[in-house]
C-alpha positions, 0 to 999 in steps of 0.5 A: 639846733638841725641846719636844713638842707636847701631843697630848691631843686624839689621845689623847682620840680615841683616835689615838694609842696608848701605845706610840705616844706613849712612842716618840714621846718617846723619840725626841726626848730623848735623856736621862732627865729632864723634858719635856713629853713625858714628863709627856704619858706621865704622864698617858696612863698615868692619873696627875693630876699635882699642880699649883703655884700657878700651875697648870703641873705641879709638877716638885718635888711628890716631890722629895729629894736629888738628885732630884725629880719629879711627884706623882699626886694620884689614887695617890700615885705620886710618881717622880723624872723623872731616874731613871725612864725614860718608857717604865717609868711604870706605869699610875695604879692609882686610875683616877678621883677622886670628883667629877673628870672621868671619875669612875666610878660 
């Protein structure tokens, strides 16, 4: 298994596009299922994952038999990483939260 590197500061600036990363990720797993890669795809999308205590990503914020996932504190998306494949996670449909980064006014 490849663990992928973040590339928040291209996607930040603006080198690296979404279909970019998602073919990146694509290319190292050969499986659904977690990466940091496919958590990077989250959140290029626009998603805010819910964090765990101790403030890595929560894996198990929607989690069900057999299946779990991440959870969007902004939208509430809530998907299981198992069963949905990284290039089908759907942009964030609230953008920003009042009072975060990049909060829009």
């Amino acid at each position: 298994m490849t663990i992928i590197k973040s590339t928040a500061i291209a996607m930040v600036t603006g080198e690296e596009d979404i279909a970019a990363i998602i073919a990146r990720v694509k290319a190292a797993t050969d499986f659904n299922g977690w990466s940091e890669g496919w958590i990077e795809v989250f959140r290029a999308r626009g998603h805010e994952p819910a964090l765990d205590e101790d403030g890595a990503v929560n894996k198990f914020a929607y989690s069900g038999p057999g299946h779990n996932g991440p959870a969007c504190i902004k939208c509430g998306f809530a998907p299981c990483y198992h069963c949905l494949p990284v290039d089908q996670i759907p942009e964030c449909t609230k953008p920003s939260v009042p009072g975060r980064p990049g909060e829009r006014t």
